[in-house]
C-alpha positions in Angstrom: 25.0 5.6 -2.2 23.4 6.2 1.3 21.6 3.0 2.5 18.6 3.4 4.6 17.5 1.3 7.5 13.7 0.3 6.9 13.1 2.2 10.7 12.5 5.4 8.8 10.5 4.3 6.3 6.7 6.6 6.5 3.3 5.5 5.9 0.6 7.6 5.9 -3.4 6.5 5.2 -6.6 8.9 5.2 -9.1 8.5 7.7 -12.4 8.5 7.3 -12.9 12.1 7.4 -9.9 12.4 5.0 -7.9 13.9 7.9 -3.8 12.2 7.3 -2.7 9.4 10.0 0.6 8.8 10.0 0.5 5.0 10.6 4.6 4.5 10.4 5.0 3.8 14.6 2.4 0.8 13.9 3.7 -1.2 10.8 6.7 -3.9 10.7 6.3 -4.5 7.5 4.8 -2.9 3.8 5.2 -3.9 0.5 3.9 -2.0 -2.7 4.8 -3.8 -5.9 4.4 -2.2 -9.1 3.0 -4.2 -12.0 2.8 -3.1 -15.7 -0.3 -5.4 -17.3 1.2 -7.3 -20.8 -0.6 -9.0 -23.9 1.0 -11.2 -26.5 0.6 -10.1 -30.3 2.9 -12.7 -32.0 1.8 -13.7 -35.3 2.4 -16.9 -37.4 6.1 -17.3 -38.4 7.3 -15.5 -35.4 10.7 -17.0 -33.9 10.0 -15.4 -30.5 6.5 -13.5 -29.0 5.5 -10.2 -29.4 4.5 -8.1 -26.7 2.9 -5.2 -25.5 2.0 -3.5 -22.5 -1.4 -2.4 -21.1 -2.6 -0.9 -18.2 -0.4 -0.4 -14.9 -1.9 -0.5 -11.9 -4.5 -2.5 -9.6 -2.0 -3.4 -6.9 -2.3 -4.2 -3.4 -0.2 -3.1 -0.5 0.4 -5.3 2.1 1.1 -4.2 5.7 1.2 -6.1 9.1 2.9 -4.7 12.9 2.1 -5.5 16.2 -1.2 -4.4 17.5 -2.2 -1.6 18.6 -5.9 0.5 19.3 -5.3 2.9 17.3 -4.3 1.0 13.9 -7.4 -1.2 14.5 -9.6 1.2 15.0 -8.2 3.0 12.0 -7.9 0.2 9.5 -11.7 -1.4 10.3 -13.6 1.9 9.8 -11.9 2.5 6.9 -13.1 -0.7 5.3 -16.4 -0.6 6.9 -16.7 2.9 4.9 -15.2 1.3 1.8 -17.4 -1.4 1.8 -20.8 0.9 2.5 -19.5 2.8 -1.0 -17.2 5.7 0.7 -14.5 7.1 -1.4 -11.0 5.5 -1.7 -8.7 7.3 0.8 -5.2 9.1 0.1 -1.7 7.7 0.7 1.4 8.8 0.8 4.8 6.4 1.6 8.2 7.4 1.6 10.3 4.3 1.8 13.1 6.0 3.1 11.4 8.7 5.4 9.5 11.6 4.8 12.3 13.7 4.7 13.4 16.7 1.4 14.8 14.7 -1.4 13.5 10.9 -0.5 11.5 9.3 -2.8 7.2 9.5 -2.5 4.9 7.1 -3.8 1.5 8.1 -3.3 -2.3 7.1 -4.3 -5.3 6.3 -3.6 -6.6 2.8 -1.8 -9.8 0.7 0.0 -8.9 -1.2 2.8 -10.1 -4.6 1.5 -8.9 -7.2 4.2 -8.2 -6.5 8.0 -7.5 -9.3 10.3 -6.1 -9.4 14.1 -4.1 -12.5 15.0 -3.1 -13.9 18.3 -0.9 -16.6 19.8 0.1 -17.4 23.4 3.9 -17.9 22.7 3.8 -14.3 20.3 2.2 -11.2 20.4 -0.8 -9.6 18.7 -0.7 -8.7 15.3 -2.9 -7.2 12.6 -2.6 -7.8 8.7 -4.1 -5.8 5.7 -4.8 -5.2 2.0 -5.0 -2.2 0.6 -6.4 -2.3 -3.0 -5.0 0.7 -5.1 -7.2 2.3 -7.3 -6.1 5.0 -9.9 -2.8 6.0 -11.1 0.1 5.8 -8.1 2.5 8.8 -8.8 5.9 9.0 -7.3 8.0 12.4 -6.8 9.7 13.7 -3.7 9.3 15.1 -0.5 
């Protein structure tokens, strides 16, 4: 099994022309989780509940890094589009690079949250939320 340092991970988010950004020299840190939706359908005289699933989906992927113009810039528009009722934007992240054979994960989101944090005794940081809409698929590069 070949282990992969989380330095060659790739992110890439649509801009607001729908022109790919490859945002991977500007985040520290991403998470995607993946979430399948459940429902209980036990009935009476059941020893133990009854499930089923439901819908995947709705997610939100979290990424932070140091900041940087061009992240800002990239990440605001893109919610101030979303917000005025632009379409979601494409993304594609390959967890272990973008390289033939690594795993893809890739969707659509809306930048729901930005924010830009400061500190005297750290450096400048952004945060955001990106709210997935639609089915995520995963493949390879």
């Amino acid at each position: 099994m070949a282990f992969k340092a989380g330095t060659t991970s790739y992110f890439a988010l649509n801009n607001v022309g729908g022109t790919v950004v490859n945002l991977s020299p500007y985040i520290d840190s991403l998470t995607l989780p993946a979430t399948t939706d459940t429902t209980e359908v036990s009935t009476f005289g059941t020893n133990a509940k009854v499930m089923i699933t439901l819908q995947t989906g709705g997610e939100q992927i979290s990424l932070s890094g140091p900041y940087d113009a061009v992240v800002a810039t990239h990440l605001d528009n893109l919610k101030k589009a979303h917000a005025a009722g632009s379409a979601a934007s494409a993304f594609i992240w390959g967890p272990g690079g973008s390289v033939a054979s690594e795993y893809r994960v890739a969707g659509s989101v809306f930048v729901t949250q930005f924010d830009l944090s400061s500190s005297v005794g750290g450096r400048v940081e952004y945060s955001s939320s990106l709210q997935i809409t639609g089915a995520v698929t995963t493949s390879t590069f």
